[in-house]
N, CA, C and O atoms as a GROMACS GRO file, in nm:
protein
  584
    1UNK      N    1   0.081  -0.120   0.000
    1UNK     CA    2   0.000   0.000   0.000
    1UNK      C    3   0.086   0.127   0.000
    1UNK      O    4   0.054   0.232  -0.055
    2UNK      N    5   0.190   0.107   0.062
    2UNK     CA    6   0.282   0.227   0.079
    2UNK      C    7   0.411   0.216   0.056
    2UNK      O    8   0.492   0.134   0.099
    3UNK      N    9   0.426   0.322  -0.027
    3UNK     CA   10   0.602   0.298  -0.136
    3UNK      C   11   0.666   0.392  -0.026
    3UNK      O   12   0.604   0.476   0.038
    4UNK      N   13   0.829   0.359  -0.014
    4UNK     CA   14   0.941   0.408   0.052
    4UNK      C   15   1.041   0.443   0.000
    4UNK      O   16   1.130   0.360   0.018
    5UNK      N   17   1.086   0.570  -0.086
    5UNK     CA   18   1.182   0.561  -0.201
    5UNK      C   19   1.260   0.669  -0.122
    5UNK      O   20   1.201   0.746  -0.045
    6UNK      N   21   1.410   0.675  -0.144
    6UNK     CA   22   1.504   0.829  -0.139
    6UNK      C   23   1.475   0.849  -0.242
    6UNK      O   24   1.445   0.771  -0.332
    7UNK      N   25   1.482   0.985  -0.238
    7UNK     CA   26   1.462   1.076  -0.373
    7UNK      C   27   1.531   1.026  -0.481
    7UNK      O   28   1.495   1.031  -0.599
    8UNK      N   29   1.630   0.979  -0.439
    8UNK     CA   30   1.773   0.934  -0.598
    8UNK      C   31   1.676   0.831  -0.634
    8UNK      O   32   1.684   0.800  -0.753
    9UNK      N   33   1.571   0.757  -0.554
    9UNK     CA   34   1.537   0.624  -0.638
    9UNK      C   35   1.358   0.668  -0.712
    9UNK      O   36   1.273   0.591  -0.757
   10UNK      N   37   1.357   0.786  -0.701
   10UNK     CA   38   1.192   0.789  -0.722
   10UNK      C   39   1.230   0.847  -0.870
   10UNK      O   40   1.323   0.919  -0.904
   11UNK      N   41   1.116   0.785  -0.952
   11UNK     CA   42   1.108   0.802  -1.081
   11UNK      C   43   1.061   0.910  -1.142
   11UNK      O   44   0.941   0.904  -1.116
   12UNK      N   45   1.080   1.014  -1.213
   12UNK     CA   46   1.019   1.152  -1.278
   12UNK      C   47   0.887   1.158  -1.209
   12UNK      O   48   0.854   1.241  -1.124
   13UNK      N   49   0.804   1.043  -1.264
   13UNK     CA   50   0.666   1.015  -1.271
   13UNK      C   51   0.651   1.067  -1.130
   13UNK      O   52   0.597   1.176  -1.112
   14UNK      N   53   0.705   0.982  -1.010
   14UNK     CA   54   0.683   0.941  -0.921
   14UNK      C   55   0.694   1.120  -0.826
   14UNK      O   56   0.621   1.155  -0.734
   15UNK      N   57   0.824   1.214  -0.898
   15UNK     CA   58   0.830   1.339  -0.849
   15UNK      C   59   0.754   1.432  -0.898
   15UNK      O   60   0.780   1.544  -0.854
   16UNK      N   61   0.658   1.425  -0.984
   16UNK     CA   62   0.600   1.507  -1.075
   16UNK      C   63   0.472   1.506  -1.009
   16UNK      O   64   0.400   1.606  -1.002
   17UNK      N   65   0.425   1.332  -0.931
   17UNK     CA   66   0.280   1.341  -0.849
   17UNK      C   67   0.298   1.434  -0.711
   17UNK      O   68   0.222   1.521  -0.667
   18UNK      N   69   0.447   1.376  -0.650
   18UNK     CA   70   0.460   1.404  -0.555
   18UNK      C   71   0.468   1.569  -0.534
   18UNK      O   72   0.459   1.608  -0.417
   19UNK      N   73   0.479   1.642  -0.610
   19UNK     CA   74   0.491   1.777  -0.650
   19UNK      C   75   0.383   1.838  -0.635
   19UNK      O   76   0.349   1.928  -0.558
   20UNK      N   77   0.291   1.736  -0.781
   20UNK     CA   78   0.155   1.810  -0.760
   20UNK      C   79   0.064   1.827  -0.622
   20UNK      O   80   0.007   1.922  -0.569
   21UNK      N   81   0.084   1.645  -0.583
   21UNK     CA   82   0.035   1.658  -0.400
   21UNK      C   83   0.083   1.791  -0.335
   21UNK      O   84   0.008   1.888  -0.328
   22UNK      N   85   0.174   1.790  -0.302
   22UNK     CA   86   0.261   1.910  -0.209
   22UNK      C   87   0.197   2.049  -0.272
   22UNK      O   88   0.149   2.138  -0.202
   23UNK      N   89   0.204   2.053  -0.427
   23UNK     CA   90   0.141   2.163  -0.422
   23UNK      C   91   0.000   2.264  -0.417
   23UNK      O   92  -0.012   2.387  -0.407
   24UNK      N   93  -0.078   2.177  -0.425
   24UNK     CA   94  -0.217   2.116  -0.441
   24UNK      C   95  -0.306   2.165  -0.273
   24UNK      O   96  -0.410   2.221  -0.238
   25UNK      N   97  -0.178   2.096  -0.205
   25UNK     CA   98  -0.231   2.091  -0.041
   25UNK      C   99  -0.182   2.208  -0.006
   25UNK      O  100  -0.248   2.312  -0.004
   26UNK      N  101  -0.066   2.197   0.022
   26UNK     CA  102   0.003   2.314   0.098
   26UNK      C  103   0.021   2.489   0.022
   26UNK      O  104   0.029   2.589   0.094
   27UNK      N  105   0.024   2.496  -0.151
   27UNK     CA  106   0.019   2.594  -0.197
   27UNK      C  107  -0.149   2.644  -0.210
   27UNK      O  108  -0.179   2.746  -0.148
   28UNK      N  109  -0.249   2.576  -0.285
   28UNK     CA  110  -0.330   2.602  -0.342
   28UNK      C  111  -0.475   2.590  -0.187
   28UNK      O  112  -0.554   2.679  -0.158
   29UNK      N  113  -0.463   2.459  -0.122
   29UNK     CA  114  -0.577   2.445  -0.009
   29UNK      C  115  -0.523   2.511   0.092
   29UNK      O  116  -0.606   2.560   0.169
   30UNK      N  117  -0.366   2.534   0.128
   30UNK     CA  118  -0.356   2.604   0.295
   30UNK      C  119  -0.291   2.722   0.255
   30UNK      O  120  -0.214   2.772   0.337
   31UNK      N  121  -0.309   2.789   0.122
   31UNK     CA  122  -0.248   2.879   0.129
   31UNK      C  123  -0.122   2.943   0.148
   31UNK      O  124  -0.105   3.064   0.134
   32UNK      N  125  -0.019   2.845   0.186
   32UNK     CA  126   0.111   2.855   0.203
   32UNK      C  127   0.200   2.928   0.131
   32UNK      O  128   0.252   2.829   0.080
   33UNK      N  129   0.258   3.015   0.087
   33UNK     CA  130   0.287   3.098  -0.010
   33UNK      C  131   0.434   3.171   0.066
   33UNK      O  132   0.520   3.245   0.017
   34UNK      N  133   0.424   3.135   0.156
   34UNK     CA  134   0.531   3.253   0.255
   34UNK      C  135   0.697   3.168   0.240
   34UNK      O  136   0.796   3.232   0.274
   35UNK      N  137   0.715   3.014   0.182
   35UNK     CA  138   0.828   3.003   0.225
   35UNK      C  139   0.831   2.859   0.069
   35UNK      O  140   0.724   2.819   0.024
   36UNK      N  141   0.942   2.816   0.022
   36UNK     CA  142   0.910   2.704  -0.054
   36UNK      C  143   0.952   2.622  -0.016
   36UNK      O  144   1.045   2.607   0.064
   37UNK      N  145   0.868   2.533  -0.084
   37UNK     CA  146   0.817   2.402  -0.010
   37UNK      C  147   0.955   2.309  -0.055
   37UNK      O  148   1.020   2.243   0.025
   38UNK      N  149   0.973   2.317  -0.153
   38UNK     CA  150   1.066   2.254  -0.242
   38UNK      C  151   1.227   2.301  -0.162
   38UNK      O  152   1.288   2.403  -0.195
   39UNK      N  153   1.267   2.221  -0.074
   39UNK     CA  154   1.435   2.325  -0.042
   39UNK      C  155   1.523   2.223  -0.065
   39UNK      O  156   1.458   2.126  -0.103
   40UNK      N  157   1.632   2.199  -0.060
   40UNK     CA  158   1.769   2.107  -0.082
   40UNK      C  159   1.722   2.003   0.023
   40UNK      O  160   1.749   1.884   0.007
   41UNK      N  161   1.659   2.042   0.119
   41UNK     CA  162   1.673   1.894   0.220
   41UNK      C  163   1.562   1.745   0.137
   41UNK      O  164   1.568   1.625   0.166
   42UNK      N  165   1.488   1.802   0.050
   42UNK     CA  166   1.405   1.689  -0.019
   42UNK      C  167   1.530   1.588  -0.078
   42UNK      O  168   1.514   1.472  -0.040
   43UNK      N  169   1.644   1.607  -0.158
   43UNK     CA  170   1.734   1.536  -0.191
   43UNK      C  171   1.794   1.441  -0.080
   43UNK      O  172   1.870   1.353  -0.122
   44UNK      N  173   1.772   1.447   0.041
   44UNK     CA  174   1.835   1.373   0.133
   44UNK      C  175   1.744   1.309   0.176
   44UNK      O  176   1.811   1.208   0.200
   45UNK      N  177   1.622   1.275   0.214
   45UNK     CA  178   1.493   1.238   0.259
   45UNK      C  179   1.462   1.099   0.176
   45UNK      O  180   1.524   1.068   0.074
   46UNK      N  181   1.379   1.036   0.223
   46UNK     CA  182   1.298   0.924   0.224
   46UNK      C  183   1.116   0.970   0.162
   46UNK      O  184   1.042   1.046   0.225
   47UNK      N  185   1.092   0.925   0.075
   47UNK     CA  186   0.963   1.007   0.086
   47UNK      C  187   0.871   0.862   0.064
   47UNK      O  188   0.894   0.768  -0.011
   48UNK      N  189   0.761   0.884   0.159
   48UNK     CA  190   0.638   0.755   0.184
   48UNK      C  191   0.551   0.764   0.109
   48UNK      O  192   0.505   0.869   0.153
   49UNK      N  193   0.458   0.728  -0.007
   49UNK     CA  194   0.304   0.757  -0.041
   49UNK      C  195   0.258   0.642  -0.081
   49UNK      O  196   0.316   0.533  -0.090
   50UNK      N  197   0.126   0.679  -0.111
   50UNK     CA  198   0.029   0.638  -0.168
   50UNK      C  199  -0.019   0.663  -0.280
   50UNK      O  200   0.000   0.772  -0.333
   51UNK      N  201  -0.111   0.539  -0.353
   51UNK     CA  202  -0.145   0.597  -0.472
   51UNK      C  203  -0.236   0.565  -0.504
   51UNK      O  204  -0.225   0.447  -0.469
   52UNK      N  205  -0.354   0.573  -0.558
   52UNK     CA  206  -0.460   0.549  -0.664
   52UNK      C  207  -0.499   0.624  -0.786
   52UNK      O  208  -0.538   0.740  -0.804
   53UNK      N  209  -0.472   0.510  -0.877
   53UNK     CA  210  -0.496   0.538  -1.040
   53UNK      C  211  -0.398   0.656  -1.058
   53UNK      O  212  -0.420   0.767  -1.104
   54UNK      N  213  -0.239   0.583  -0.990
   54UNK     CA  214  -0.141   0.694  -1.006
   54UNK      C  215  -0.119   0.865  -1.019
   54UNK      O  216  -0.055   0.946  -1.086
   55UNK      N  217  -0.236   0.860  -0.889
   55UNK     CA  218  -0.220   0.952  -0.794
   55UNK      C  219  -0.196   0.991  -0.637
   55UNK      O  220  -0.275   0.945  -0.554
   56UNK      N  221  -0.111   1.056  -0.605
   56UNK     CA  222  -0.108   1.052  -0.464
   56UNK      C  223  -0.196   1.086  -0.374
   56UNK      O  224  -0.232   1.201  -0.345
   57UNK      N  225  -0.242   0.957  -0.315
   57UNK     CA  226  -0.328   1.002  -0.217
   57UNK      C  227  -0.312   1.009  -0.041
   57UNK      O  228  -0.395   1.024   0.048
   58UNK      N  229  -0.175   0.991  -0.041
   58UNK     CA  230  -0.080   1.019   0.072
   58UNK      C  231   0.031   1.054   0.068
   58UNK      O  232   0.088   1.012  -0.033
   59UNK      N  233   0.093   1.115   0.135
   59UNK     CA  234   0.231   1.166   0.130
   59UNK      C  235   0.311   1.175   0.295
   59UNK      O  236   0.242   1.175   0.397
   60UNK      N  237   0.451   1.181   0.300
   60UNK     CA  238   0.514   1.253   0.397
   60UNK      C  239   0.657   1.189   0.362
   60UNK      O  240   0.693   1.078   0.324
   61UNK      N  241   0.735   1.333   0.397
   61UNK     CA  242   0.904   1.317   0.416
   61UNK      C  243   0.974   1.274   0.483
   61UNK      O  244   0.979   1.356   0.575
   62UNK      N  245   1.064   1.165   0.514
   62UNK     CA  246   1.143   1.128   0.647
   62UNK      C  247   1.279   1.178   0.620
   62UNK      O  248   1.362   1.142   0.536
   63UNK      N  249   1.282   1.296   0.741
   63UNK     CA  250   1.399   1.353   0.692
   63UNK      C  251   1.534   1.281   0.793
   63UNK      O  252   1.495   1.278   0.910
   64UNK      N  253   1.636   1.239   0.783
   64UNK     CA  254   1.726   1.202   0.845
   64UNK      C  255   1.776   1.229   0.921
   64UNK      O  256   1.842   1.323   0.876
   65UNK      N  257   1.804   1.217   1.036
   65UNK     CA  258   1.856   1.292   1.191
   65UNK      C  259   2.000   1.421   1.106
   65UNK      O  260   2.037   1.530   1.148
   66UNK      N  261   2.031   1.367   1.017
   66UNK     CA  262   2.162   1.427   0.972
   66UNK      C  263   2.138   1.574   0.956
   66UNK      O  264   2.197   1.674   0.998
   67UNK      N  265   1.985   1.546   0.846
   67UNK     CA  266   2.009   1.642   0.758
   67UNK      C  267   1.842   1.703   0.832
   67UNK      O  268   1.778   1.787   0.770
   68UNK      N  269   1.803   1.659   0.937
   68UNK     CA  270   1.701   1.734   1.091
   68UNK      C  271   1.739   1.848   1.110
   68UNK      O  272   1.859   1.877   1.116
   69UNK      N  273   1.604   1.968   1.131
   69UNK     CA  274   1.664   2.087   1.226
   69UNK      C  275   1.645   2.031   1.319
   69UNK      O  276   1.730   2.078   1.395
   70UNK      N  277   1.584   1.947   1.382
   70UNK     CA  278   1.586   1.891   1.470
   70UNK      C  279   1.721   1.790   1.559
   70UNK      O  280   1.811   1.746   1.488
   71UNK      N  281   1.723   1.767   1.679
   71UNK     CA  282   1.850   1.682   1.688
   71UNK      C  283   1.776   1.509   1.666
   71UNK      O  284   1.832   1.417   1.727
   72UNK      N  285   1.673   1.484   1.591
   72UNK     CA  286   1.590   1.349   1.572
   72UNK      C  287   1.602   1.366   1.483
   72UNK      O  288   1.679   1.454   1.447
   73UNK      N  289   1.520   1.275   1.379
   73UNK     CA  290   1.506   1.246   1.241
   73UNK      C  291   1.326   1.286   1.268
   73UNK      O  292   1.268   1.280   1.376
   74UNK      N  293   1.268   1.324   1.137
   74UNK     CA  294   1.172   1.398   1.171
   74UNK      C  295   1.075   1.345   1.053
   74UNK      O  296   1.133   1.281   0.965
   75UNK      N  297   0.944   1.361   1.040
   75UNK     CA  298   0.857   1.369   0.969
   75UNK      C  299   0.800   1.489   0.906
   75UNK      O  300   0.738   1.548   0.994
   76UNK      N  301   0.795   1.540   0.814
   76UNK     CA  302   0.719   1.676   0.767
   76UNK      C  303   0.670   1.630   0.645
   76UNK      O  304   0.675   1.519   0.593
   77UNK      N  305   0.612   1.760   0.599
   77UNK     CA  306   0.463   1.809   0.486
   77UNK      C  307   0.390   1.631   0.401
   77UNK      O  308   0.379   1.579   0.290
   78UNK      N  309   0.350   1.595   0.583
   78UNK     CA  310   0.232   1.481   0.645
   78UNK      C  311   0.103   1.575   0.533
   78UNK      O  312   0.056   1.685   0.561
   79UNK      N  313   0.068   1.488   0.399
   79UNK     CA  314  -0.081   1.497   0.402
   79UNK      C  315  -0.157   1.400   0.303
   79UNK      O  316  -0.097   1.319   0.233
   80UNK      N  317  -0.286   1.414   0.304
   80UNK     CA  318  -0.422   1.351   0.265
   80UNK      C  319  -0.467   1.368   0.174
   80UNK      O  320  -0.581   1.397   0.209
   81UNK      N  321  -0.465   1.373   0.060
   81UNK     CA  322  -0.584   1.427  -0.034
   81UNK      C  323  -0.713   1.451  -0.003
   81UNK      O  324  -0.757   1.380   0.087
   82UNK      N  325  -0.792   1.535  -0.056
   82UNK     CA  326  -0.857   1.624   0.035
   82UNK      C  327  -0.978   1.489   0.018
   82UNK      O  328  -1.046   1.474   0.120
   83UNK      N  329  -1.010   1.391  -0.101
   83UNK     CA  330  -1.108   1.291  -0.123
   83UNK      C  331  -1.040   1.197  -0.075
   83UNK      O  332  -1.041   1.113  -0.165
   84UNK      N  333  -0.964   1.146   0.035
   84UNK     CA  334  -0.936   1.058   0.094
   84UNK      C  335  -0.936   1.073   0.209
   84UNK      O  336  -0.886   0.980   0.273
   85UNK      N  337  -0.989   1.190   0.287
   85UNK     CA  338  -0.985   1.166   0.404
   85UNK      C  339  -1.058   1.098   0.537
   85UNK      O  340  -1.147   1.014   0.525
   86UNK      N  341  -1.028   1.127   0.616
   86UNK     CA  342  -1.162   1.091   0.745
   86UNK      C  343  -1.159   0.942   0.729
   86UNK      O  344  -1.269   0.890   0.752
   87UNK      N  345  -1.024   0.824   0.682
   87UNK     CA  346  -1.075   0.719   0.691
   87UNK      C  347  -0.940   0.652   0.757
   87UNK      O  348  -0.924   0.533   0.783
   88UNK      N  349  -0.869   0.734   0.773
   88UNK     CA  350  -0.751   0.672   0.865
   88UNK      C  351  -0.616   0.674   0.768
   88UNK      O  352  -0.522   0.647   0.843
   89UNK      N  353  -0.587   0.685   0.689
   89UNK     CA  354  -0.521   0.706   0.578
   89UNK      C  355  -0.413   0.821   0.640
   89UNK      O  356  -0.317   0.842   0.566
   90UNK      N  357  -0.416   0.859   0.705
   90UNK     CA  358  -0.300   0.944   0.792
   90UNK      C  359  -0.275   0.890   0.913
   90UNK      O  360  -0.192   0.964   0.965
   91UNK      N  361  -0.300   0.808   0.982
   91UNK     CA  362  -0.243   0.725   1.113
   91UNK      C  363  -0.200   0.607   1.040
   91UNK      O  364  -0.099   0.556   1.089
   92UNK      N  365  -0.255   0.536   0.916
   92UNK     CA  366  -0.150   0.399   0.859
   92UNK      C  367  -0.009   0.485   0.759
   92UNK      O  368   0.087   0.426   0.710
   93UNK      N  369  -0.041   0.649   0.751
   93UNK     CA  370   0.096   0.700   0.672
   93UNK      C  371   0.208   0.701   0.786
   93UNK      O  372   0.319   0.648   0.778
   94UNK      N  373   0.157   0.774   0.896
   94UNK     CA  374   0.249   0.754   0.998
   94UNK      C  375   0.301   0.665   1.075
   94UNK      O  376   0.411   0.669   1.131
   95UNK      N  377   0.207   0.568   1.080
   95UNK     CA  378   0.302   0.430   1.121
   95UNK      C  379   0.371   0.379   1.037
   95UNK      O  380   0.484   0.340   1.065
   96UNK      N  381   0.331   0.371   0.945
   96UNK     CA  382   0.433   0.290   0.829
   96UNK      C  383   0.596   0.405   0.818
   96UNK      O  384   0.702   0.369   0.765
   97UNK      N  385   0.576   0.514   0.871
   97UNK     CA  386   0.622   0.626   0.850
   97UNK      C  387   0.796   0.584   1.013
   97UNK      O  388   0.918   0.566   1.014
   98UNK      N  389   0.689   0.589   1.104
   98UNK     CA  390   0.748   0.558   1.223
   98UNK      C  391   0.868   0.411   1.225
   98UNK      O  392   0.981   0.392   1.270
   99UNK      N  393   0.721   0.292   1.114
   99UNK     CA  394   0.828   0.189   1.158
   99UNK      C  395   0.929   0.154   1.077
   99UNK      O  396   1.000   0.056   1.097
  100UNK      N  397   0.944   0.258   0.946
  100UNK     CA  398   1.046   0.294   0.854
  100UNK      C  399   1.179   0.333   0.952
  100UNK      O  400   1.291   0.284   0.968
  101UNK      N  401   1.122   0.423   0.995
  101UNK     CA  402   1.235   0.526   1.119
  101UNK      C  403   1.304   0.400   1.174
  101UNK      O  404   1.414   0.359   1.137
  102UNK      N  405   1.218   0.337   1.278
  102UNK     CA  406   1.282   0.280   1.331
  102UNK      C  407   1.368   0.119   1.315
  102UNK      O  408   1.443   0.066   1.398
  103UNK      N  409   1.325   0.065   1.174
  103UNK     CA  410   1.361  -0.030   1.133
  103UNK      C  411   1.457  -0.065   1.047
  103UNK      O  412   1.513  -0.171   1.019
  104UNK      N  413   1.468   0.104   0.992
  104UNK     CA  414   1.571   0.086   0.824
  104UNK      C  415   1.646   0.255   0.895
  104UNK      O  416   1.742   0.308   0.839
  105UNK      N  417   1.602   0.294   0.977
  105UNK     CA  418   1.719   0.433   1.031
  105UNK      C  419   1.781   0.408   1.158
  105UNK      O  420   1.889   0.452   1.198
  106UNK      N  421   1.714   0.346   1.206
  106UNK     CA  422   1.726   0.266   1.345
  106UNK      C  423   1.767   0.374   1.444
  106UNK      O  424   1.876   0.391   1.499
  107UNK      N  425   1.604   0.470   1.459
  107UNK     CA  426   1.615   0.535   1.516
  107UNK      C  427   1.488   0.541   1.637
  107UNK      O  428   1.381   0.495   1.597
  108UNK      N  429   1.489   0.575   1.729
  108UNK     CA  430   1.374   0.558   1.825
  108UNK      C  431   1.248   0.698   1.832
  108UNK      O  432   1.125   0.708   1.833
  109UNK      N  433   1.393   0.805   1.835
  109UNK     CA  434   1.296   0.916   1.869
  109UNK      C  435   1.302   0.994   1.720
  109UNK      O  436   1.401   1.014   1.650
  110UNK      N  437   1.118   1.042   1.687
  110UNK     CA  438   1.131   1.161   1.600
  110UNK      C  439   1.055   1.280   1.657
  110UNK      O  440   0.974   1.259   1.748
  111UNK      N  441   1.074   1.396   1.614
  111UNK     CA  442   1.040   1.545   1.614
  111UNK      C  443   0.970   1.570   1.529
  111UNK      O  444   1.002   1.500   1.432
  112UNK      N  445   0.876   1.643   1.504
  112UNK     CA  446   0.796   1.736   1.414
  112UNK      C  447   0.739   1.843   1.455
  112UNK      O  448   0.715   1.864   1.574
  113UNK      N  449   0.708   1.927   1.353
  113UNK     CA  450   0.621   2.049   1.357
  113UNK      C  451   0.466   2.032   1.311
  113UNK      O  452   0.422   2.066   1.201
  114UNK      N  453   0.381   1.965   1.428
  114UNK     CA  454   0.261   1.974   1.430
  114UNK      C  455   0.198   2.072   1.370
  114UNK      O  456   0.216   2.175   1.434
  115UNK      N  457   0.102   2.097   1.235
  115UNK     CA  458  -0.063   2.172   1.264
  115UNK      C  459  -0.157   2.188   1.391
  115UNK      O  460  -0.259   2.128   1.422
  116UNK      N  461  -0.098   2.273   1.442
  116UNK     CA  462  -0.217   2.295   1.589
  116UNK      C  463  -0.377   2.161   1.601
  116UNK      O  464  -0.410   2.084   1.691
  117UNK      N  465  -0.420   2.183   1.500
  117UNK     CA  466  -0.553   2.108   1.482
  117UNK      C  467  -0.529   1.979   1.453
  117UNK      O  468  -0.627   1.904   1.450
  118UNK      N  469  -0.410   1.931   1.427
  118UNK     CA  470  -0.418   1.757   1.400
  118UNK      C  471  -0.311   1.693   1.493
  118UNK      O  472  -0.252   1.586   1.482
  119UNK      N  473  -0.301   1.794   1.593
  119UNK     CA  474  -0.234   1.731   1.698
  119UNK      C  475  -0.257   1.610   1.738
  119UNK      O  476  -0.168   1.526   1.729
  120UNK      N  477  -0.398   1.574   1.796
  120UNK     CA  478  -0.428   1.482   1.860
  120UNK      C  479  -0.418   1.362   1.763
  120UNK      O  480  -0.440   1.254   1.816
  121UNK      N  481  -0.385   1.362   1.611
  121UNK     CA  482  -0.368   1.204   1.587
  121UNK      C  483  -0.194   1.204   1.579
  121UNK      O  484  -0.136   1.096   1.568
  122UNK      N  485  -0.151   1.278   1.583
  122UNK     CA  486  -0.004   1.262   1.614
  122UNK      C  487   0.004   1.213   1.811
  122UNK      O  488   0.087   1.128   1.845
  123UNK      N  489  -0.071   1.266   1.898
  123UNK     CA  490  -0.090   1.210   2.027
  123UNK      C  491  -0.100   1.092   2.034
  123UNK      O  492  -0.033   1.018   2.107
  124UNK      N  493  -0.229   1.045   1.920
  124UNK     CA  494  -0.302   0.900   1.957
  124UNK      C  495  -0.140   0.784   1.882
  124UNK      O  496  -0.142   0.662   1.892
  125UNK      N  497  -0.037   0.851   1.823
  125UNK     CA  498   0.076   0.762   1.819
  125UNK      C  499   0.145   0.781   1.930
  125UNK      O  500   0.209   0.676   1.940
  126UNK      N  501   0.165   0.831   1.998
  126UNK     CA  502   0.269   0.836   2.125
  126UNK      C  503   0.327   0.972   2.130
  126UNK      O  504   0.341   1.014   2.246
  127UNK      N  505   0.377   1.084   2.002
  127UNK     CA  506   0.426   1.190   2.017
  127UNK      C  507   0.346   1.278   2.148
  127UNK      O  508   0.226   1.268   2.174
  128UNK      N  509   0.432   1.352   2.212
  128UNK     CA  510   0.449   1.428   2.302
  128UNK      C  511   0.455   1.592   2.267
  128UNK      O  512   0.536   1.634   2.184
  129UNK      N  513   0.351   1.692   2.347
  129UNK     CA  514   0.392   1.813   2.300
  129UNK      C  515   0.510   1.860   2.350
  129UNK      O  516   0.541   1.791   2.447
  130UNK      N  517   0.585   1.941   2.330
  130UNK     CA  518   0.737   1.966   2.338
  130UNK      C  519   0.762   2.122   2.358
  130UNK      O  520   0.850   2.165   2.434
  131UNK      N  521   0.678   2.204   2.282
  131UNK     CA  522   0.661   2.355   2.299
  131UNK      C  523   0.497   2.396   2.318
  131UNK      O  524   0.394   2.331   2.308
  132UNK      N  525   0.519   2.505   2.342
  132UNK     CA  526   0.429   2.565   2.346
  132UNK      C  527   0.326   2.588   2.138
  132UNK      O  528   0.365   2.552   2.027
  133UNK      N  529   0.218   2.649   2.177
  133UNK     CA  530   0.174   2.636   2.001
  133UNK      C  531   0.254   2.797   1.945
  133UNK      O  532   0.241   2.889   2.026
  134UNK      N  533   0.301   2.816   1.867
  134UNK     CA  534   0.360   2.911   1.782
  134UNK      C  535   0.323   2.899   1.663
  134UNK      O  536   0.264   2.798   1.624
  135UNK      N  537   0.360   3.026   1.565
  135UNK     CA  538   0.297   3.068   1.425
  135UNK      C  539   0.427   3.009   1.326
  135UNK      O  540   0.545   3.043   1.321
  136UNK      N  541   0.348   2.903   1.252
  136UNK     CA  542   0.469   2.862   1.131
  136UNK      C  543   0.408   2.893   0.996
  136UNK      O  544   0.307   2.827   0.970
  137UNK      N  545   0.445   2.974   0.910
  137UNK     CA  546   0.332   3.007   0.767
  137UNK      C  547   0.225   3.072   0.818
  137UNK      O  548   0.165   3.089   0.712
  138UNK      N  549   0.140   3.133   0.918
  138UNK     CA  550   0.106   3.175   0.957
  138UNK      C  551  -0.036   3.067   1.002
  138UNK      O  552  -0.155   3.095   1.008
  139UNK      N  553   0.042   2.926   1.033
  139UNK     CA  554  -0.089   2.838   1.086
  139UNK      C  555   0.006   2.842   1.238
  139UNK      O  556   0.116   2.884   1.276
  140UNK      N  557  -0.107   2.774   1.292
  140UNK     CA  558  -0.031   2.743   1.434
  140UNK      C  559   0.026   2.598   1.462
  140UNK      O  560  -0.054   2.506   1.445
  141UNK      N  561   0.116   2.577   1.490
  141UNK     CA  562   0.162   2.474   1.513
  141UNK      C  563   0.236   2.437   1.659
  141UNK      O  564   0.228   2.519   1.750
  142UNK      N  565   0.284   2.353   1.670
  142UNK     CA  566   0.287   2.278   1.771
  142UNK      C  567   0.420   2.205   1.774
  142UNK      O  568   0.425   2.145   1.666
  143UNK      N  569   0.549   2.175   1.857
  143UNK     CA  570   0.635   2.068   1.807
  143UNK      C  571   0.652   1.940   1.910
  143UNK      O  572   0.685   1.943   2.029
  144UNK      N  573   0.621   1.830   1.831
  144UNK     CA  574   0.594   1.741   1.907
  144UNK      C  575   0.735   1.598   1.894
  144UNK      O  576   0.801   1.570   1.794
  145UNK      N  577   0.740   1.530   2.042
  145UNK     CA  578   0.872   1.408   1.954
  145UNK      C  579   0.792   1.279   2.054
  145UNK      O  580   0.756   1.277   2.172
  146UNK      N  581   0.786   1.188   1.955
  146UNK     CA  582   0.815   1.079   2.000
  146UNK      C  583   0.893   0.978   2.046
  146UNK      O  584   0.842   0.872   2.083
   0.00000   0.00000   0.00000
C-alpha cells in the first residue's frame, strides 16, 4: 500500500505526483505561499506515499537525523488528499512512516512540527507536546517528539 523511495530512487513520474500533492495541499488548499516548499533537504529524505490510479493520495518526508533541524530524524509536509480523508489514511501514513524510522534508520525518537488542529492524531501515536503552540506560515503549530 505504501512505497518508501530516497529521492535518488523515485522516478520523474513518481516526483511530478509528488509535486503536484505538495502543491495542491500546501500551496493552493492552505495557502502557504510565505516560504518554498521545495528546499535542498528533499534530496536527502525518504519520501512515503500512496497511490490510486497513479495519484497521490498520501504523502510525507522522512527527513534524516543528519540532515534534521531537529536533533531526531523527523517527519514533515504529512498529508491527505482532500477525497481521501476521514478514513484513517494518515495514522497507517504515519506508522508505516514511524516503523520505517525505526527499522531501516534505526532510530527511536522523532520530532515534528505539528498543525495545531491535528495534533491529537499525532498524540493517539505516542508523540508528546514539546513547545508551546507558535505561528509557522502563519498556521499554528505545535512541536511534538516521540
Amino acid at each position: 500500500m505504501f512505497i518508501i523511495k530516497h529521492f535518488e530512487d523515485l522516478s520523474v513520474d513518481e516526483f511530478f505526483e509528488i509535486a503536484k500533492a505538495r502543491y495542491e495541499i500546501f500551496a493552493c488548499e492552505q495557502k502557504i505561499t510565505q516560504e518554498n516548499d521545495f528546499d535542498d533537504i528533499d534530496k536527502n529524505c525518504y519520501h512515503i506515499f500512496s497511490l490510486d490510479n497513479n495519484t497521490i493520495i498520501s504523502y510525507a518526508r522522512i527527513i534524516p537525523k543528519q540532515y534534521s533541524s531537529y536533533e531526531d530524524t523527523s517527519i514533515g509536509r504529512v498529508l491527505v488528499n482532500k477525497n481521501y480523508r476521514r478514513n484513517g489514511l494518515a495514522k497507517k501514513l504515519m506508522l508505516k512512516s514511524i516503523e520505517f524510522i525505526n527499522n531501516n534508520l534505526n532510530e527511536e525518537h522523532i520530532t515534528l512540527s505539528a498543525q495545531y488542529y491535528i495534533k491529537d492524531l499525532y498524540k493517539s501515536l505516542g508523540f508528546k507536546e514539546i513547545s508551546d503552540v507558535y505561528d509557522e506560515v502563519g498556521i499554528p503549530h505545535v512541536k511534538m517528539r516521540l
